[in-house]
C-alpha positions in Angstrom: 41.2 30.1 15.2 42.9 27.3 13.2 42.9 25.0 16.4 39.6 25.8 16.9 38.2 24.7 13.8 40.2 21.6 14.0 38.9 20.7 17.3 35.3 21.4 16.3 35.9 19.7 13.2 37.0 16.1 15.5 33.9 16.6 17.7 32.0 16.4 14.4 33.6 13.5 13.1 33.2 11.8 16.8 29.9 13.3 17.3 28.8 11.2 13.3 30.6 8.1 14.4 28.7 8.0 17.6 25.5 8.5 16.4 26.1 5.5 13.2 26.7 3.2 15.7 23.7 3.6 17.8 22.2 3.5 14.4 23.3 0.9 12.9 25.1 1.5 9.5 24.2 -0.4 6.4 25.6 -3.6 5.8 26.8 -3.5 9.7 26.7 -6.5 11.6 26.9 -7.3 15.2 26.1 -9.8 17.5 24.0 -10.5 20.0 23.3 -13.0 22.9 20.0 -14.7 20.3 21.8 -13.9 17.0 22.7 -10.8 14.2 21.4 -7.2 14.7 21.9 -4.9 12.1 20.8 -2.7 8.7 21.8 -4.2 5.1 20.9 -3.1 2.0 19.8 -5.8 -1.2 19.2 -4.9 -4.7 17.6 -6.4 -8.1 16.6 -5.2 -10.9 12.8 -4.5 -11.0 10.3 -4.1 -14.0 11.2 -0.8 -14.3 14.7 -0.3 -13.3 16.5 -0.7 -9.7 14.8 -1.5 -6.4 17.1 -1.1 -3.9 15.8 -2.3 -0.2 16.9 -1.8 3.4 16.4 -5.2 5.7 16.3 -4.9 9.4 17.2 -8.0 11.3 17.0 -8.1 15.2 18.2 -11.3 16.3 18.9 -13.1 13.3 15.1 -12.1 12.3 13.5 -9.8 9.6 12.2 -7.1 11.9 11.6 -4.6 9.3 12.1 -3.9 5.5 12.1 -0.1 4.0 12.9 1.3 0.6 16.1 3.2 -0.4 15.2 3.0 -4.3 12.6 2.4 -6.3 11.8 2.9 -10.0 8.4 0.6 -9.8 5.2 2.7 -10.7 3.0 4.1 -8.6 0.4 1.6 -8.4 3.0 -1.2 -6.6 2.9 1.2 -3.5 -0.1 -1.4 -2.2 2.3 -4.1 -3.9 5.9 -3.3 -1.8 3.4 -2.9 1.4 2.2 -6.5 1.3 4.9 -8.2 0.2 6.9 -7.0 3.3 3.9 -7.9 6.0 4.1 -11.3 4.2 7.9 -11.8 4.1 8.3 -10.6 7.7 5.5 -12.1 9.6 7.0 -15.4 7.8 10.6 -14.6 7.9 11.0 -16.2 5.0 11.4 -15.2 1.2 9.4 -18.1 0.0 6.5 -16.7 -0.2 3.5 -16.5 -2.8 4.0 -13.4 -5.9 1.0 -10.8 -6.2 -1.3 -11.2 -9.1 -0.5 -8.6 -11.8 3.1 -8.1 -10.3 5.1 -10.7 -11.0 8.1 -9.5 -11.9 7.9 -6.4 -8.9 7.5 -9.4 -6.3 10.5 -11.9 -8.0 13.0 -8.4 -7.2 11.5 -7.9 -4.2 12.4 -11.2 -3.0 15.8 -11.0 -4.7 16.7 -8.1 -3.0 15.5 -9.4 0.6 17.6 -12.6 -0.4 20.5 -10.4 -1.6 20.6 -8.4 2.1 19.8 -12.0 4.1 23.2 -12.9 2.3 25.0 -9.7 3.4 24.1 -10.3 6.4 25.8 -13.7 6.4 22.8 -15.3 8.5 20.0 -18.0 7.6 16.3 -17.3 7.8 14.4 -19.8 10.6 10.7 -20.1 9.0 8.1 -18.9 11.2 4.9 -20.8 11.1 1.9 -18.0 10.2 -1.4 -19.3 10.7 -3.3 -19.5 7.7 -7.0 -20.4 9.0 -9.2 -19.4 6.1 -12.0 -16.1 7.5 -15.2 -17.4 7.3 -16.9 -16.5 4.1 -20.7 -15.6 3.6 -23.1 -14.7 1.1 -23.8 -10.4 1.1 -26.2 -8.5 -0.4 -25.6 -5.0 -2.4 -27.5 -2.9 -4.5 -24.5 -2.7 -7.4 -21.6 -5.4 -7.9 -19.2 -3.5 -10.4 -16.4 -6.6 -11.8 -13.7 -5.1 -12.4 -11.5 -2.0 -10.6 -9.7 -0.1 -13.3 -11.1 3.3 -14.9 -14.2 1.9 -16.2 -15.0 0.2 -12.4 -13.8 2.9 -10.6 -15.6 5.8 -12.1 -19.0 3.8 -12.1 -18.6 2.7 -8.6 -18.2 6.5 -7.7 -21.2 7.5 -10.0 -23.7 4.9 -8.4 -23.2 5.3 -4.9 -23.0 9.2 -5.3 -26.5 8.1 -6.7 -27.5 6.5 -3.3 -26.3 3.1 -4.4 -24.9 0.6 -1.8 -21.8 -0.4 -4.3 -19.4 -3.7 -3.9 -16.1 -3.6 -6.2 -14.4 -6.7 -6.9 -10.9 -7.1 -8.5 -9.5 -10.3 -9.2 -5.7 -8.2 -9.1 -4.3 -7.4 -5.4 -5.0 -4.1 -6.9 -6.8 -1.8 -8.7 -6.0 -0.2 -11.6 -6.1 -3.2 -14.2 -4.9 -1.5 -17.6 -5.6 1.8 -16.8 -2.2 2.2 -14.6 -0.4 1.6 -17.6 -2.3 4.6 -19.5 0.8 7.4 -20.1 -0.9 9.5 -23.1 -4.0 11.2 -21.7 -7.9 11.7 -22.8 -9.4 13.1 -25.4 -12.0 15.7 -24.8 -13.4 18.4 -26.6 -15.0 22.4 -25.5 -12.8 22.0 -22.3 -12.3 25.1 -20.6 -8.5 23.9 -20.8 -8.8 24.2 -24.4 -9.8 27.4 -24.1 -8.0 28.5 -21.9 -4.8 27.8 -24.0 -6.5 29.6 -27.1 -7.6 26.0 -28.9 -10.9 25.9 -30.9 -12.5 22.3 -31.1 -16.1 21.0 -30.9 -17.9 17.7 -30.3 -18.7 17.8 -34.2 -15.3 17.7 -35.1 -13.8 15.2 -32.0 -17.0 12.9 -33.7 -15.6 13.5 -36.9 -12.2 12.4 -36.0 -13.2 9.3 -34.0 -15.4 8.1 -36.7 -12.7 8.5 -39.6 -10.2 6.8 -37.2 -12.2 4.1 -36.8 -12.8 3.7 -40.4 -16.3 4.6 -40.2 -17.4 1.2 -38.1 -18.1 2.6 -35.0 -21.8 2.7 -33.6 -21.6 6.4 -34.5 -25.0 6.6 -31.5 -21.9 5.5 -28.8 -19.6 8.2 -30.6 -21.9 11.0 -30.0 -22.4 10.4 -26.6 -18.6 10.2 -26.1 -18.0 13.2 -27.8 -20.5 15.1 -26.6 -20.2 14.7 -22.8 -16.2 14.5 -23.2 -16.0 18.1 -21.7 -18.7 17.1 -19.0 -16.7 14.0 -18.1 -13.2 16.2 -17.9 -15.0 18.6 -15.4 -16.3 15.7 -13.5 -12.7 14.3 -13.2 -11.5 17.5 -12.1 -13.9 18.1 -9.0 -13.0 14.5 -8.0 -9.2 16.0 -7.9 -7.7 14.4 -11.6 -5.2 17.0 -13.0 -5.8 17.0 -16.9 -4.3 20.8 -17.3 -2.0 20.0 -20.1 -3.4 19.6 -23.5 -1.5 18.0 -26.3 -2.2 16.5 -29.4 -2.3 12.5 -30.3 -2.3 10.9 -34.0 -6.0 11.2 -35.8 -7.1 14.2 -33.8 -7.3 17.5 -36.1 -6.4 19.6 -33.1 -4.7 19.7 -29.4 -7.4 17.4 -27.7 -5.7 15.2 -25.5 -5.9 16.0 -21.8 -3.1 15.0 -19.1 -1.4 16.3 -15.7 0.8 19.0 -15.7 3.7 18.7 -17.7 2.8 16.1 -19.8 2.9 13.4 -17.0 1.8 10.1 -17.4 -2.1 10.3 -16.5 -3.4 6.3 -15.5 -1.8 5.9 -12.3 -2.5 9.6 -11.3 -6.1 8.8 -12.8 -6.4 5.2 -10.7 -5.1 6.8 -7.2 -7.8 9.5 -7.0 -10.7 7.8 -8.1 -9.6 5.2 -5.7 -9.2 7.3 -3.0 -12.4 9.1 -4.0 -14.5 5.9 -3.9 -13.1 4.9 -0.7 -14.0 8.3 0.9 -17.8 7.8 -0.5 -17.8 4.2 1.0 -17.5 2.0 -2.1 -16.6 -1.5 -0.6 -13.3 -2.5 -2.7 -12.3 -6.1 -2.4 -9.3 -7.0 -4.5 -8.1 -10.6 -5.0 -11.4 -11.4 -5.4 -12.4 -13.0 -8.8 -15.8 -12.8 -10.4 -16.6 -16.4 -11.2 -20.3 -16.2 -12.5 -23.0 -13.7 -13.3 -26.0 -15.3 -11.6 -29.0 -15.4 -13.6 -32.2 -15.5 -12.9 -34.5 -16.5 -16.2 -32.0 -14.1 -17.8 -31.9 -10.7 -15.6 -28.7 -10.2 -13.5 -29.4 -10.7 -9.8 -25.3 -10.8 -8.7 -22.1 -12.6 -9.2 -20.6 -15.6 -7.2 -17.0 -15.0 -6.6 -13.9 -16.4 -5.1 -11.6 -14.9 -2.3 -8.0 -15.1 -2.5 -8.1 -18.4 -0.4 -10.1 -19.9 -3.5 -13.3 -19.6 -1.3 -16.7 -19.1 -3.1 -19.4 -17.0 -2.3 -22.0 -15.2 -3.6 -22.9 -11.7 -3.9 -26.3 -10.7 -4.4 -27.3 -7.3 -6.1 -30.1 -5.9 -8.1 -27.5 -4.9 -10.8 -24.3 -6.1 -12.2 -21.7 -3.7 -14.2 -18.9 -5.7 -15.9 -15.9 -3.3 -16.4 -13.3 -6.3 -16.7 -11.2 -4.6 -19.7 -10.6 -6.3 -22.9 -8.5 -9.1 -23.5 -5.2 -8.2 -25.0 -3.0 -10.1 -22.4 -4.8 -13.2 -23.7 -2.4 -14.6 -26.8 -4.6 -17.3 -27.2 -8.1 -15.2 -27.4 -6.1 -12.7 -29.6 -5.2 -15.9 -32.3 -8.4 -16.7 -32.0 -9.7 -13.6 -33.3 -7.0 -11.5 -35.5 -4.7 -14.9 -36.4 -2.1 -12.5 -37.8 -1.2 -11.3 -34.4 0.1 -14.7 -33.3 3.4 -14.2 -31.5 3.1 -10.4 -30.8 3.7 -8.7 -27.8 1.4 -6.9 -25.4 1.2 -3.6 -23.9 -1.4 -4.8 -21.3 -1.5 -5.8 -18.0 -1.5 -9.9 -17.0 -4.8 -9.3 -15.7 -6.6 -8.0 -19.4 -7.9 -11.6 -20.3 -11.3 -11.2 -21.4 -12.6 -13.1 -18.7 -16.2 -11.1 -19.5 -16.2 -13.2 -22.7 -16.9 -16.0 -20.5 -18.8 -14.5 -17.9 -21.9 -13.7 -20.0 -22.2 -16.8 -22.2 -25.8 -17.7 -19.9 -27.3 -14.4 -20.9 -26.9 -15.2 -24.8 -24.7 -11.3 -24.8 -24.1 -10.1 -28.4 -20.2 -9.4 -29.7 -19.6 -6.7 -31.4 -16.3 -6.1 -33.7 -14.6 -8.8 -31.8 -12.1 -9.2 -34.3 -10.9 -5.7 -34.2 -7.3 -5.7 -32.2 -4.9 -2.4 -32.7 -1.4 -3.0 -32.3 0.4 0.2 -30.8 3.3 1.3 -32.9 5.6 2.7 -30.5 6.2 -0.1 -28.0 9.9 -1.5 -26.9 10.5 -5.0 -28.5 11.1 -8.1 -26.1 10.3 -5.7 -23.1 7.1 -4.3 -23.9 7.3 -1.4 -22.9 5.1 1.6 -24.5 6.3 4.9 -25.6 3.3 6.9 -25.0 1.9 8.8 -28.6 2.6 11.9 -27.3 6.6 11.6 -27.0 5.6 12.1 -31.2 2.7 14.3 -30.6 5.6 16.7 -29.4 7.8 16.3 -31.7 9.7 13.1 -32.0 10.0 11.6 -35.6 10.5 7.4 -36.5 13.1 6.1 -39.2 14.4 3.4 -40.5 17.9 1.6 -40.4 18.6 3.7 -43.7 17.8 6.6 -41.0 15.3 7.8 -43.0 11.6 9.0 -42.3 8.7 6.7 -43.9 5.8 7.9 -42.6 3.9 11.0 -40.9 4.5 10.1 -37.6 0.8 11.6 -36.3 -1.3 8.7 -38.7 -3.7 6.8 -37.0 -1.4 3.9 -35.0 -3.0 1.1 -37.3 -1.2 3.4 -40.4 2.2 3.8 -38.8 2.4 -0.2 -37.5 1.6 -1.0 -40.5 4.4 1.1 -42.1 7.0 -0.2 -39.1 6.3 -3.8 -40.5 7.1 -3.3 -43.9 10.6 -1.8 -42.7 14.0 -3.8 -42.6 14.1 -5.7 -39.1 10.1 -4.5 -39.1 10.9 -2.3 -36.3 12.1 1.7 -36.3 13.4 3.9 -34.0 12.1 7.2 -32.2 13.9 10.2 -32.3 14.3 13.2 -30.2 15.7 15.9 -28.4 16.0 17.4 -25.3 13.4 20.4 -26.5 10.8 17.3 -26.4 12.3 15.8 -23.1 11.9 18.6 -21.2 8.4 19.0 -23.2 7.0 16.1 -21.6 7.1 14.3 -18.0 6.5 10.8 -19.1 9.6 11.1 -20.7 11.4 10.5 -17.5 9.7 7.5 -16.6 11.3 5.9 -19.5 14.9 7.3 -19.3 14.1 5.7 -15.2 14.0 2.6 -16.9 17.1 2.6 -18.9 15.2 2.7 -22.2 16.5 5.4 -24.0 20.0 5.2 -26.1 21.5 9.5 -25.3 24.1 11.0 -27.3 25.6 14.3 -27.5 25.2 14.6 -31.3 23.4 13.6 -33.9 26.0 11.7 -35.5 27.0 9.9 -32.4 23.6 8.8 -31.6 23.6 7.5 -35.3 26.4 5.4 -34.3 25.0 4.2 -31.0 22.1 2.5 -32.9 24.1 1.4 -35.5 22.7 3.4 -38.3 24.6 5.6 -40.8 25.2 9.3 -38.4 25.5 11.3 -41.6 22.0 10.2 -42.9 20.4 10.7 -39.6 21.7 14.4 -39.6 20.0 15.0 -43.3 16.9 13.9 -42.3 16.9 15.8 -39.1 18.0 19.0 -41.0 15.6 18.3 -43.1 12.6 18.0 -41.0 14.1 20.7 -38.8 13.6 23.0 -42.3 10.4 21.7 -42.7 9.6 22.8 -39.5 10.8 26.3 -40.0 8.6 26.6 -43.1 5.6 25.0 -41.8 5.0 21.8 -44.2 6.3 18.5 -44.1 6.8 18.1 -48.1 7.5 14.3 -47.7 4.7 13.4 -45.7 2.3 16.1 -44.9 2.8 15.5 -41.4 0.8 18.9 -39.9 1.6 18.9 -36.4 5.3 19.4 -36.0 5.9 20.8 -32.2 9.6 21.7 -32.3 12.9 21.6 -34.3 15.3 18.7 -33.1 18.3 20.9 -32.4 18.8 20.8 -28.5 21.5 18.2 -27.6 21.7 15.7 -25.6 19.8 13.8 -28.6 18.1 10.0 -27.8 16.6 7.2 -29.3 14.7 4.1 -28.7 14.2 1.1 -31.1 9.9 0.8 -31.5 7.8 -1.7 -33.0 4.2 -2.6 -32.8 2.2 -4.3 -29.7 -1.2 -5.5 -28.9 -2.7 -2.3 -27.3 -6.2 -2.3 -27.7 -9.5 -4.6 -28.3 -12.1 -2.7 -29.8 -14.3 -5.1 -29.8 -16.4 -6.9 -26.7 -20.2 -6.7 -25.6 -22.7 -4.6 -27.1 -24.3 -1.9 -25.5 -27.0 1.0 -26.0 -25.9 4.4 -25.0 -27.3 3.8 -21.4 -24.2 1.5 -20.9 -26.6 -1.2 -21.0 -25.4 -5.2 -22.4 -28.0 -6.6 -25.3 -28.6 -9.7 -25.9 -28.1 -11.9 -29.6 -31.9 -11.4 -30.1 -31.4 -7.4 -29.9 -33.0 -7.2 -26.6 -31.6 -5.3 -23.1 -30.6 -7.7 -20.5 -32.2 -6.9 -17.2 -29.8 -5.8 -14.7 -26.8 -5.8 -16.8 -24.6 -2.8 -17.6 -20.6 -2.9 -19.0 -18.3 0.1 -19.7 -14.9 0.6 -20.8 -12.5 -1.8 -23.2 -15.0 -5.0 -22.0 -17.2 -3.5 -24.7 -17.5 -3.0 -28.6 -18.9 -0.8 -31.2 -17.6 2.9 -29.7 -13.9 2.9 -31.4 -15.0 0.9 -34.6 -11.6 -0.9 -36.6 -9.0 1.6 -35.2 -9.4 3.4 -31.9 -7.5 7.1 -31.6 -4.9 7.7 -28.6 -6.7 9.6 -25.8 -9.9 7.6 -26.2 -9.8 4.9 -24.2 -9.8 7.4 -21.2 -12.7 9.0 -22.3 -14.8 6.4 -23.4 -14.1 4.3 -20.1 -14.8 7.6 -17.5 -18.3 8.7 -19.7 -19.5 5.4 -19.9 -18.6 4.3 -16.5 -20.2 7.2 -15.2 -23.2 6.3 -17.3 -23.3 3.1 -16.2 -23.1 4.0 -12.3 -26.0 6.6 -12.7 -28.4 4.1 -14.8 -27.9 1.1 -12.6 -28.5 3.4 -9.5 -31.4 4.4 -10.5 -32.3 0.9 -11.4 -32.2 0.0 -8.1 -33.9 2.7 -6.5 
């Protein structure tokens, strides 16, 4: 028997070794008659952690380039797909970055450099033709500018209204801020909400979104997003959007956020199927295509002139235009301009949030509204800007200082709690938790993915880590941990508190606050549509989601954005539609 496993066990072994070289194992070379064949594997460091990348060469050639590892977010899929047509119908690395993805397309090309080297061979440069398509003026009923949430949704909306519908995005893909959304959207009389036993209303979510906002919101827009926030979830869902899980975000008096199962991030989940919806209904999507002007015709909206990705301009006619372009919080220079103070902060946003709609409808004479109203978001990761989605607090994790003490309830509205991190030694804090709120929530994972949490097996040792006295950090965790227990938080009132920290491993991550959000931008009715300085509607014109102002007021809550830019998107698709009809 013995002999008989042994000999079974060498055919194995002979039978592997066979098969790897017919294969072609990684990092293998061998030669042919025209040059090196084989398999090798490059590696850099990506925006989000590792990319790891398996280069084919056949003759000394890239023949083929796949993915062994890859912590990127979703939304790059369309990213990784055209960097490798590009890099192997050139064989070359020097090729041009993708708007939006810098840093993605700098390790992709360090990677494919990394392997080229391994392979100990020199790329020959093939020469692509590069003959510009013709480009011609087209005609549409609806132009939506702009493809994240706000685009999407009321691209879907008008041509399920019988609209013919063109998209443009000036990114190489869609999504614009709203991939970067991790914390979820706020609705109210869900029948998730009841379904877990939570009592809201649309008076109340109203209430909340107007003291959040310090009582300068156009309380008109707040009462159509609160009231058709339950309408808008059940929308989302028959379009395929998983908002199951309900959690709670700072301002809101009760469990009102909405996300995926789990607690997983929601805005590339959210982008991908309304993407994939809008291409089922026919929507025409071009990306890397940038709206250069509204046209105007004695001041109604009669299309947009646009340039390819070639720099190639053309115009699109339609009978209405609907600017979802975002807000403009990548913009340092716009930000100065309007909050001063904020000169030399850090962004959460994507490159493309530049208010470029600022710009756009100068010729119409569009009003502003609350332009100077820019929220920092408390919890973001200095230097590599980074957010920590509210809800890693909404279930349970506490901030403190370098003296590792508490100094604020956690749950304020995120204008209250920057505010409180600035005034702090270092003006930064750090985010505390456990494993009971790891394993509470999904998003978590994305972050320990990208190396961003410090994990120790006590308390006292993650003290140390951060350089912060371990004994303190234990008090005040026994300490909230009592106040837990007993139902009141007696130092700061804090009223949801999810879960004792008790569960080793324990982690943190050093926070500090971020340009997040611009409330302010153009101002519209509650039919989504743009009016003018002299109070009156401009003809043809619509605008949903962060482009516009007067909804969130001084402060906007977590979990609105989401809502405000699928209601009024959807608003803005239905009334344009039947604008054109």
């Amino acid at each position: 028997m013995y002999k008989i496993k042994r000999i079974s066990l060498l055919l194995f072994v002979i039978i592997i070794s066979m098969a790897m070289v017919a294969c072609g194992s990684p990092n293998e070379t061998t030669s042919g008659e025209n040059g090196v064949n084989g398999s090798f594997v490059g590696e850099a460091e990506g925006h989000n952690g590792k990319i790891k990348l398996n280069v084919t060469v056949e003759n000394s050639e890239i023949s083929k380039i796949d993915i062994v590892e890859n912590s990127e977010s979703e939304f790059t899929k369309e990213v990784f797909d055209k960097l490798f047509k590009s890099i192997i119908s050139k064989n070359s690395t020097e090729i041009d970055t993708v708007s939006g993805a810098t840093v993605t397309s700098e390790a992709v090309v360090i990677a494919v450099n990394d392997a080229i080297e391994k392979a100990g061979i020199t790329l020959t440069p093939k020469k692509v033709s590069e003959k510009d398509a013709e480009v011609k003026d087209v005609s549409t009923d609806i132009v939506v500018i702009g493809g994240g949430g706000a685009g999407l949704t009321a691209a879907i909306e008008a041509k399920e209204n019988d609209a013919d519908v063109i998209l443009v995005e000036k990114n190489a893909f869609v999504g614009g801020n709203t991939n970067l959304a991790t914390g979820g959207l706020n609705a109210a009389e869900t029948k998730y909400q009841s379904e877990n036993g939570i009592e809201d209303s649309a008076e109340l979510f109203f209430e909340d979104t107007m003291k959040g906002g310090k009582n300068k919101n156009n309380p008109e827009l707040v009462k159509i997003l609160t009231e058709k926030s339950a309408e808008t979830v059940d929308w989302l869902t028959e379009k395929g959007v998983d908002l199951t899980d309900v959690g709670v975000a700072g301002g809101a008096s009760v469990e009102r956020i909405h996300r995926p199962t789990g607690g997983a991030a929601i805005g590339a989940h959210l982008v991908e199927t309304l993407e994939k919806k809008a291409k089922e209904l026919g929507v025409d999507i071009r990306v890397s295509t940038k709206a250069i002007e509204i046209l105007n015709d004695e001041g109604k909206a009669t299309g947009i002139k646009v340039e390819d990705e070639n720099g190639n301009p053309y115009n699109i006619n339609a009978k209405a235009v609907i600017i979802a372009t975002g807000g403009f919080g990548a913009d340092q220079e716009k930000v100065v301009e309007f909050k001063p103070e904020l000169k030399g902060f850090g962004t959460t946003n994507a490159p493309v949030a530049t208010g470029d709609a600022l710009n756009l409808v100068k010729s119409f004479n569009a009003e502003l509204v609350d332009i100077n109203e820019i929220q920092t978001h408390p919890t973001v990761v200095p230097e590599k800007n980074k957010m920590i989605t509210e809800a890693v607090r909404g279930n349970g994790a506490i901030l403190i200082n370098r003296d590792a003490k508490r100094f604020i309830d956690e749950l304020e509205t995120r204008d209250v709690v920057s505010a409180a991190e600035l005034e702090q030694e270092g003006q930064t804090a750090f985010l505390i938790f456990d494993q009971n709120v790891r394993e509470s929530l999904k998003a978590i994972e994305g972050y320990h993915k990208a190396g961003l949490l410090i994990e120790a097996d006590s308390v006292e040792e993650l003290g140390k880590a951060i350089d912060i006295n371990g004994t303190e950090l234990k008090n005040t965790i026994d300490t909230y941990n009592s106040y837990v227990n007993n139902g009141k938080d007696k130092d700061f009132n804090r009223e949801n508190m999810k879960t004792e920290l008790n569960k080793a491993p324990f982690y943190a991550v050093e926070v500090g606050p971020a340009v997040h959000h611009t409330m302010g931008g153009l101002k519209i009715n509650t039919e989504a549509q743009v009016i003018s300085k002299s109070g009156e509607i401009i003809e043809g014109l619509f605008a949903a989601g962060e482009v516009t102002g007067g909804i969130h007021g001084a402060n906007r809550l977590g979990g609105n954005a989401l809502s405000d830019i699928t209601t009024f998107g959807r608003i803005a698709g239905k009334n344009a539609a039947s604008l054109v009809k």
